[in-house]
C-alpha positions in Angstrom: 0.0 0.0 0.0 1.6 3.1 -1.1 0.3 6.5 -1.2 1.0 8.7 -3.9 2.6 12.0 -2.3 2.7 13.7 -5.0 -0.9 13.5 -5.7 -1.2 14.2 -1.9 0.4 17.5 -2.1 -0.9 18.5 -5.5 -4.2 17.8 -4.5 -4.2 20.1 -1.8 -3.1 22.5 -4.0 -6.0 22.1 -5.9 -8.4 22.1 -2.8 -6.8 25.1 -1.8 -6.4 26.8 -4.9 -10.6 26.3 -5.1 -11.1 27.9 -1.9 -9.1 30.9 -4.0 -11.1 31.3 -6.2 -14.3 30.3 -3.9 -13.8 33.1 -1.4 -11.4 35.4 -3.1 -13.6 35.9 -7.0 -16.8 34.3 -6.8 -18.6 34.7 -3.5 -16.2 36.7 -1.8 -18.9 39.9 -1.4 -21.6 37.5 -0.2 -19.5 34.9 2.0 -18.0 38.0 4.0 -21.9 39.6 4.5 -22.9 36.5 5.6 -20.4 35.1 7.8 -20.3 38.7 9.8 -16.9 39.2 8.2 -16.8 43.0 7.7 -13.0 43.6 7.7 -10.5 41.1 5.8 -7.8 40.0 7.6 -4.7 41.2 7.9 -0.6 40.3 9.0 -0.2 37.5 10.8 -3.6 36.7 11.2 -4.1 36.0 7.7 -1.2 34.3 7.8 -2.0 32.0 10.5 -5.2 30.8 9.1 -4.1 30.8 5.5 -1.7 28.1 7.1 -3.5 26.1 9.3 -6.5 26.3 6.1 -3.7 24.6 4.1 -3.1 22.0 6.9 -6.1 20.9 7.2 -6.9 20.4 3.2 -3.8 18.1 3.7 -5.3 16.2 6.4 -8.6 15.6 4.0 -6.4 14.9 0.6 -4.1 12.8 2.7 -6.6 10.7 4.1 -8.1 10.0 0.1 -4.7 9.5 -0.6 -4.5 6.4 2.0 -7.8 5.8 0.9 -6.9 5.0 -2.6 -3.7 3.8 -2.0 -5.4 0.9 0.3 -8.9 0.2 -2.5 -6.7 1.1 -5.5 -10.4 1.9 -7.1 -10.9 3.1 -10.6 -10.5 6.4 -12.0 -14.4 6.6 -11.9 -14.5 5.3 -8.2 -12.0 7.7 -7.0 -14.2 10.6 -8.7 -17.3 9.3 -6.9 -15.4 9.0 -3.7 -13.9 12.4 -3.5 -17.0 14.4 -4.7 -19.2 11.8 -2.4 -16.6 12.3 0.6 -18.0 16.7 0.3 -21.1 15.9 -0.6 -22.4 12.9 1.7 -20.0 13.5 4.6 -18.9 17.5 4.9 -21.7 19.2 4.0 -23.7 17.5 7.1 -21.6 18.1 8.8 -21.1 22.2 8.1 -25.4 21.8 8.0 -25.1 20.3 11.7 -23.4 23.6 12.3 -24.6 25.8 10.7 -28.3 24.6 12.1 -27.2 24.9 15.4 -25.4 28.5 15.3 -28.4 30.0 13.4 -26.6 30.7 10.2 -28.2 31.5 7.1 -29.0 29.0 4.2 -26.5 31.5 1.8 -23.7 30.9 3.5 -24.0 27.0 4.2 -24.6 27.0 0.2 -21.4 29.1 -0.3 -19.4 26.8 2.2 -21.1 23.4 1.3 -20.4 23.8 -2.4 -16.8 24.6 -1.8 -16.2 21.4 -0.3 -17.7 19.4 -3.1 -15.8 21.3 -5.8 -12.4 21.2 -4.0 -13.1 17.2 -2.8 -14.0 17.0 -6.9 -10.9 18.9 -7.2 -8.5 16.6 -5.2 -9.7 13.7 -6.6 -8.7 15.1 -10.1 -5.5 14.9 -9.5 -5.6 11.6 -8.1 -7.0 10.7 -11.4 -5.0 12.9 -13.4 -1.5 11.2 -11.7 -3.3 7.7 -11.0 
């Protein structure tokens, strides 16, 4: 069982690079309303979370990566496993939140959908490198 690193780290590129675009182009006006974010962040704040964002989308691609590396599925199955893994696992989850801390239906569209498309993301490059 070996796990392609390079996919790994790539793929978080991608997940990351998603949330970019995601926050930074497309929804960045709305997302900021809606989460309460008037000011952006600045220094070593931004920093700090940009980091710890990047981190974490490790920690997700790197557990697909094991995840492939021990099924070895098809190119197909990987697709359906990294889209399913945002859309059947972390979007309840951010929902479960997101019900609970009152937050509007906007933002858990904006958030939910960027976990599908960067999951879809990841698993692209698995594909792409598989």
């Amino acid at each position: 069982m070996n796990i392609d690193w390079l996919a790994v780290v790539l793929g978080t590129v991608a997940f990351f690079i998603v949330g970019a675009i995601w926050y930074g182009l497309l929804f960045r006006r709305t997302w900021t309303g809606e989460a309460g974010l008037a000011d952006p962040l600045k220094g070593g704040a931004q920093a700090r979370i940009m980091g710890l964002t990047l981190l974490c989308e490790f920690i997700i691609v790197l557990t697909l990566g094991h995840l492939f590396a021990f099924l070895q599925p098809s190119d197909h199955v990987k697709m359906m496993i990294s889209a399913g893994f945002g859309l059947a696992i972390m979007t309840p989850a951010i929902g479960i939140n997101y019900l609970h801390q009152r937050r509007s239906l906007k933002l858990f569209l904006i958030d939910a959908s960027h976990f599908i498309v960067g999951m879809a993301a990841a698993g692209m490059v698995f594909v792409l490198l598989g």
